[in-house]
C-alpha positions as CSV (number, residue, x, y, z in Angstrom):
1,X,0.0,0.0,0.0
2,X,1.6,3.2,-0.8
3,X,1.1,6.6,1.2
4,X,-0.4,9.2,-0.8
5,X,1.9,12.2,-0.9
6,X,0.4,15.4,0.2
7,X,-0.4,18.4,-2.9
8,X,2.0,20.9,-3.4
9,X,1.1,24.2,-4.1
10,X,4.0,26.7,-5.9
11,X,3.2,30.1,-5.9
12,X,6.1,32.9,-6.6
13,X,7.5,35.6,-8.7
14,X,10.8,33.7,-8.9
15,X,11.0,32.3,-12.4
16,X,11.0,28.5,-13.5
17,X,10.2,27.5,-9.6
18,X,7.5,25.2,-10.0
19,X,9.2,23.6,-12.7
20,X,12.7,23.4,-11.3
21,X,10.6,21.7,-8.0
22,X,8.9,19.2,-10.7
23,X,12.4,18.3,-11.5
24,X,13.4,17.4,-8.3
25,X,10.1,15.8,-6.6
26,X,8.7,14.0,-10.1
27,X,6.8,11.5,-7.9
28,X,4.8,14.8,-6.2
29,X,1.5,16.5,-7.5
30,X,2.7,20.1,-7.7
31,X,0.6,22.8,-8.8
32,X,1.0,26.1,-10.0
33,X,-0.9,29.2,-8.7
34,X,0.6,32.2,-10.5
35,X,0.7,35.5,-8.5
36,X,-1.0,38.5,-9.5
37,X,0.4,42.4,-9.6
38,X,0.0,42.2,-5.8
39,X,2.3,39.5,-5.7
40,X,-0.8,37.5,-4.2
41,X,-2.4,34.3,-5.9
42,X,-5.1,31.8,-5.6
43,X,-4.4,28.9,-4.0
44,X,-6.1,25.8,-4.5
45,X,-8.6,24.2,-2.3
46,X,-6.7,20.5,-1.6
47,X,-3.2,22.4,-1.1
48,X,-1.6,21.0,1.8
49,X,2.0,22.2,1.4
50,X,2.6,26.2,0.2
51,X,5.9,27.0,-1.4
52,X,5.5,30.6,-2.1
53,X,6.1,34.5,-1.7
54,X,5.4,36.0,1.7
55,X,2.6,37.7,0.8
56,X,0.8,34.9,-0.8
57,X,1.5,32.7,2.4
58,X,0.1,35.7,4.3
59,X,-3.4,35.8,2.4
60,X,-3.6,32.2,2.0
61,X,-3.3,31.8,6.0
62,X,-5.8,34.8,6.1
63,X,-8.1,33.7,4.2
64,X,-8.7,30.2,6.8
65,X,-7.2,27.9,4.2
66,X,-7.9,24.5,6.4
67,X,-6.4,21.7,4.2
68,X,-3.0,24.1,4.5
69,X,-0.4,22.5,7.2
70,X,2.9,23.8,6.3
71,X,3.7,26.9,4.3
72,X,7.8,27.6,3.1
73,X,8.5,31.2,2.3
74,X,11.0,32.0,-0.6
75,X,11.7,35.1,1.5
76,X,14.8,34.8,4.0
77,X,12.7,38.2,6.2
78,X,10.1,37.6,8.2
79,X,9.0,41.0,9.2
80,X,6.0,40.5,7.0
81,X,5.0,38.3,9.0
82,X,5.6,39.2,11.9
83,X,3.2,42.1,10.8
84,X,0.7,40.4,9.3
85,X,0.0,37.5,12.4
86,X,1.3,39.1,15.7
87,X,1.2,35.7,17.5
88,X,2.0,32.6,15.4
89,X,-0.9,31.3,13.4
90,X,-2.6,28.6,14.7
91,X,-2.3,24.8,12.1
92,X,0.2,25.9,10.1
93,X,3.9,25.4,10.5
94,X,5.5,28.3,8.7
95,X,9.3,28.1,7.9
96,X,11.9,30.7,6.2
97,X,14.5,30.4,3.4
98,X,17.5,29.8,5.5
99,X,20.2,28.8,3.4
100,X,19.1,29.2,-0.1
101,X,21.5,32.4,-0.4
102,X,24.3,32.0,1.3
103,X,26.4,31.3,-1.5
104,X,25.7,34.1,-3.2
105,X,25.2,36.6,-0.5
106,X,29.1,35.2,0.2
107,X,30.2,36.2,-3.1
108,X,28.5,39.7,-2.8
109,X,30.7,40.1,0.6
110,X,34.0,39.3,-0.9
111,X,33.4,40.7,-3.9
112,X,33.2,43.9,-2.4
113,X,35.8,43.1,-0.4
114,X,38.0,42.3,-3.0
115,X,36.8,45.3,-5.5
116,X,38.1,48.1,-2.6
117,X,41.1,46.0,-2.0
118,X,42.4,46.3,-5.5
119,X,40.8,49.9,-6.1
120,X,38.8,49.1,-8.6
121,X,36.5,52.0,-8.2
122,X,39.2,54.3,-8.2
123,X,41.2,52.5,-11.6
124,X,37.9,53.0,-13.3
125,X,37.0,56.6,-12.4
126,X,40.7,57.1,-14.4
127,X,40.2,54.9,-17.2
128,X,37.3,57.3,-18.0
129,X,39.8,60.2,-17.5
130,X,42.5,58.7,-19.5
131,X,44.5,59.1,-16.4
132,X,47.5,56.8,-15.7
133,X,48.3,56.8,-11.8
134,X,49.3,53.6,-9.8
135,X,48.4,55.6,-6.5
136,X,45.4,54.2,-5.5
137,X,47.0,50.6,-5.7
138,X,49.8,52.0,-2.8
139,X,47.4,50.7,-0.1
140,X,46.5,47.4,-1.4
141,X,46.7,44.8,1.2
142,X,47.0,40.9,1.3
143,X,43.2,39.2,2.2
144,X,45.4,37.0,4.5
145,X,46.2,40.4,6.4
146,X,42.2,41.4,7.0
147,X,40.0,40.4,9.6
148,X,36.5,40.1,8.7
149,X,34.0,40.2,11.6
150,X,30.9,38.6,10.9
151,X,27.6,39.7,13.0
152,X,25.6,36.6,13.4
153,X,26.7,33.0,13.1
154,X,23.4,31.6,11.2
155,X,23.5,29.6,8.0
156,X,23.8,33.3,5.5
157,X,27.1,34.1,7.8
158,X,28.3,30.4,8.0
159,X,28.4,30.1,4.1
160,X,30.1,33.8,3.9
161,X,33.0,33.1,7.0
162,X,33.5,29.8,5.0
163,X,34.3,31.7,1.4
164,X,36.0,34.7,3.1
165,X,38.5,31.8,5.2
166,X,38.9,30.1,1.8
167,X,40.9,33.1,0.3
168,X,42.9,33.8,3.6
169,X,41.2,36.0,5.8
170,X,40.6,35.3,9.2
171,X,36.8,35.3,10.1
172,X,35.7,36.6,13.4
173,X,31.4,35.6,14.6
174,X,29.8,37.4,17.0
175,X,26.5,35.6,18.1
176,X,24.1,36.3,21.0
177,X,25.4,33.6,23.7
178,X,28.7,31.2,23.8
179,X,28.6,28.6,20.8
180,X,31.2,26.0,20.5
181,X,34.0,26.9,17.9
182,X,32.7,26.4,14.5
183,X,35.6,25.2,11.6
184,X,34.6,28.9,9.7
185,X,35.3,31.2,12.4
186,X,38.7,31.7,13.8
187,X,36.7,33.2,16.7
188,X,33.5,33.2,17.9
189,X,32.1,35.9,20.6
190,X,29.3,37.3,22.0
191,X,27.6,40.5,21.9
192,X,28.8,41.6,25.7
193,X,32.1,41.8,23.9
194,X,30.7,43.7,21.0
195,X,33.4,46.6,21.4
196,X,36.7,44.7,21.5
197,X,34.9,42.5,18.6
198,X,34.6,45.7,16.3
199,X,37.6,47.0,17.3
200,X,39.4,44.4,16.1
201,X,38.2,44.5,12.3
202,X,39.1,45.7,9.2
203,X,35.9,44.7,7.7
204,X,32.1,44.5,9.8
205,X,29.8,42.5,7.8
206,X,26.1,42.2,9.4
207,X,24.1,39.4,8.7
208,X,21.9,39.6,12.1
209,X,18.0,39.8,11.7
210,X,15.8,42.7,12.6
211,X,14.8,42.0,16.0
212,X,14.2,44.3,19.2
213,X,17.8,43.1,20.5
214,X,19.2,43.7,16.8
215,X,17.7,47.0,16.3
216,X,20.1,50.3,16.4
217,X,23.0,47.8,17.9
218,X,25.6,50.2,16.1
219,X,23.5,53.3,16.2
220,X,25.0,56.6,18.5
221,X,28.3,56.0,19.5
222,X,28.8,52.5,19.3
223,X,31.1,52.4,16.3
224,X,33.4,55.0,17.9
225,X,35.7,51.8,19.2
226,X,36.6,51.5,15.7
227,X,38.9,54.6,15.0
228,X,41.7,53.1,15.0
229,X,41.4,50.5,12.4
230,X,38.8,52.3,10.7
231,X,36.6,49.5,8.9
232,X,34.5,49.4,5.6
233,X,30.8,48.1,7.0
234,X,28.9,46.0,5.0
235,X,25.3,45.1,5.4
236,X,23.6,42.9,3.8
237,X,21.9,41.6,7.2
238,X,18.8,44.6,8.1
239,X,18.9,48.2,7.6
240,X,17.6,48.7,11.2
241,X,20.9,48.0,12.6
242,X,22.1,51.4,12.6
243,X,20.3,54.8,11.8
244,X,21.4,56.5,9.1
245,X,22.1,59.7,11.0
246,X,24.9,57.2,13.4
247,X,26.2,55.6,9.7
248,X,26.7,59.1,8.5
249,X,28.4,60.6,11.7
250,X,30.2,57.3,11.8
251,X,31.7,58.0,8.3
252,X,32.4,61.7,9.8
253,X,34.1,60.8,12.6
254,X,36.6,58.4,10.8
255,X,35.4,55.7,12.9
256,X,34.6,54.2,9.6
257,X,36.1,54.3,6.1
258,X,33.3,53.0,4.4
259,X,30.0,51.9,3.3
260,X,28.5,49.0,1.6
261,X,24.9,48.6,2.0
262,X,22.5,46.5,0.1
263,X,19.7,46.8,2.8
264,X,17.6,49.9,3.9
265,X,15.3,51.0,7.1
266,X,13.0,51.9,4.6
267,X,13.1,50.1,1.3
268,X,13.2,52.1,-1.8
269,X,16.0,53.6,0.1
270,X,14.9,58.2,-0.5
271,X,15.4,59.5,-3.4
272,X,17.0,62.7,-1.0
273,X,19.0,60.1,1.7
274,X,22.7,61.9,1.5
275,X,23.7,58.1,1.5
276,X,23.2,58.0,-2.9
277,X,26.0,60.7,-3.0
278,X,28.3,59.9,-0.5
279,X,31.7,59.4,-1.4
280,X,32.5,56.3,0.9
281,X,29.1,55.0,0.4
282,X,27.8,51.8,-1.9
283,X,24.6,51.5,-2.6
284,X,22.8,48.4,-4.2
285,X,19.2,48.0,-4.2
286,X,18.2,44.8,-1.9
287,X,20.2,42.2,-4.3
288,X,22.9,40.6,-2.5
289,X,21.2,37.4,-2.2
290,X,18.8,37.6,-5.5
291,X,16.2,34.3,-5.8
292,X,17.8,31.6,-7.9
293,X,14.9,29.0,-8.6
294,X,17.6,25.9,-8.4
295,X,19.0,27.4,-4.7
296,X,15.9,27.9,-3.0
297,X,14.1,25.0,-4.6
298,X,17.0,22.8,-2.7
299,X,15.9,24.0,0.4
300,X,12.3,23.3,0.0
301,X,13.0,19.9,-1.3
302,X,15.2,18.9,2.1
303,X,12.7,20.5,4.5
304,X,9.6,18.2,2.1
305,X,11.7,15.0,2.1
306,X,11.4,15.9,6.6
307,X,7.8,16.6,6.4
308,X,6.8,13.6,4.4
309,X,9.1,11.5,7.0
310,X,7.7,13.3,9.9
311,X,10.8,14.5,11.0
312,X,11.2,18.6,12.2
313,X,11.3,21.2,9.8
314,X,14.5,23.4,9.3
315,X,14.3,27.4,9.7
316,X,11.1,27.4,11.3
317,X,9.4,30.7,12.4
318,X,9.8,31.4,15.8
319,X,7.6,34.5,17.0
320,X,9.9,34.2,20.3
321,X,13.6,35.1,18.5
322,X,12.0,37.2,16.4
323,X,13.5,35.5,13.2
């Protein structure tokens, strides 16, 4: 007698995911529900497994869908959420995209990384002045000479100490209480030591979630520990973490060199936020960790193969943590 394997239901704006998921589950009934301009879609009525945008997943829960048990979000944020259901749900085990871009959220970090190292910025202002001058390329350091310090020791920060080790640099985490030493980080801390932690960088990459205990952790003075190595910050974690008014005065002060920021507080980042024209600013527009159908359709498949086996789903929502 064989178990009949629950319906499917794949609902997102990422492109080729139902039929990348088909690929890898051909013994599943998957269906297609195809989101409208609202990014929201209808689901059908025997769907017992969602695999779709936030805001589908919010409407579909909404809207009492009872043959729904588990919903997976291609969205890595849960703020909607949070918004949307101020105490978890009730029937429905909703879980996150954990992992599904790590890789590529790594590659954004040390690309960046990488692309101040060697000055290529600077090199390419020239070329468009016809201006030969090996200056800029006076300060170039080794990666095996920078420390990196990672805030946040999830699965995102995991995959980005791991590629940032693998070309020489040494990877510091900081994480909310002790963990036992991971193989990626060199060193792992916690946030009572967050001083000495960002003193110690040449690079501050935050990964950390927008919580109540994440929220303006670098914002007033809180950077000022860092003048004397003067860091490039890179976020590619919540824009929450610091005001923009701190960033700015941070950049001021000298307590930091630099900017690169993918994420916002508020998302269009202002067409009038001084941080578009800043000379030690980088901006890019929320897509350090773009949906790849193939990377987040791996994640769903191992959290389905646990569900159909009964076993505990990873990267649950938990109301609690706040992520």
């Amino acid at each position: 007698m064989t178990t009949k394997l629950p319906v499917v239901c794949v609902s997102s704006l990422v492109p080729r995911l139902a039929a990348v998921v088909r690929q890898l589950l051909p013994a599943a009934e998957i269906l297609e529900a195809t989101p409208g301009e609202d990014g929201k879609s209808r689901i059908p009525a025997n769907t017992e497994i969602l695999f779709g945008d936030t805001p589908t997943i919010i409407t579909c829960i909404k809207d009492g869908h009872i043959n729904l048990q588990w919903a997976q979000s291609t969205w890595a944020g849960v703020e909607a959420l949070f918004r949307a259901f101020p105490t978890p749900p009730e029937g429905v085990t909703i879980t996150r995209m954990g992992d599904g871009f790590g890789r590529l959220m790594a590659e954004y970090v040390v690309g960046n990384i990488l692309s101040r190292e060697l000055s290529i910025v600077k090199f390419s202002q020239q070329q468009q002045n016809n201006m030969w001058d090996k200056s800029p390329a006076e300060d170039r350091r080794m990666l095996t000479s920078i420390t990196l310090g990672v805030l946040g020791v999830g699965s995102i920060s995991t995959e980005i100490a791991r590629l940032s080790r693998a070309v020489g640099m040494t990877v510091w985490g900081l994480c909310r209480a002790n963990k036992q030493s991971r193989p990626e980080f060199n060193r792992l801390t916690t946030v009572g030591n967050l001083s000495e932690f960002l003193a110690g960088c040449d690079y501050i990459c935050n990964v950390l979630p927008s919580t109540t205990e994440t929220q303006d952790l670098l914002s007033g003075d809180a950077l000022s520990c860092c003048k004397s190595k003067s860091p490039v910050f890179i976020n590619v974690g919540r824009g929450g973490i610091i005001s923009e008014e701190s960033l700015l005065a941070a950049l001021e002060n000298g307590w930091l060199r630099g900017a690169v920021l993918d994420v916002f507080k508020e998302e269009p980042l202002p067409v009038t936020s001084p941080l578009w024209s800043h000379p030690k600013v980088t901006v890019t527009p929320h897509i350090s960790g773009p949906s790849v159908a193939e990377n987040i359709a791996e994640v769903f498949v191992r959290n389905y193969e646990k569900y159909v086996n009964n076993q505990s789903l990873d990267h649950v929502v938990n109301w609690e943590k706040g992520y």
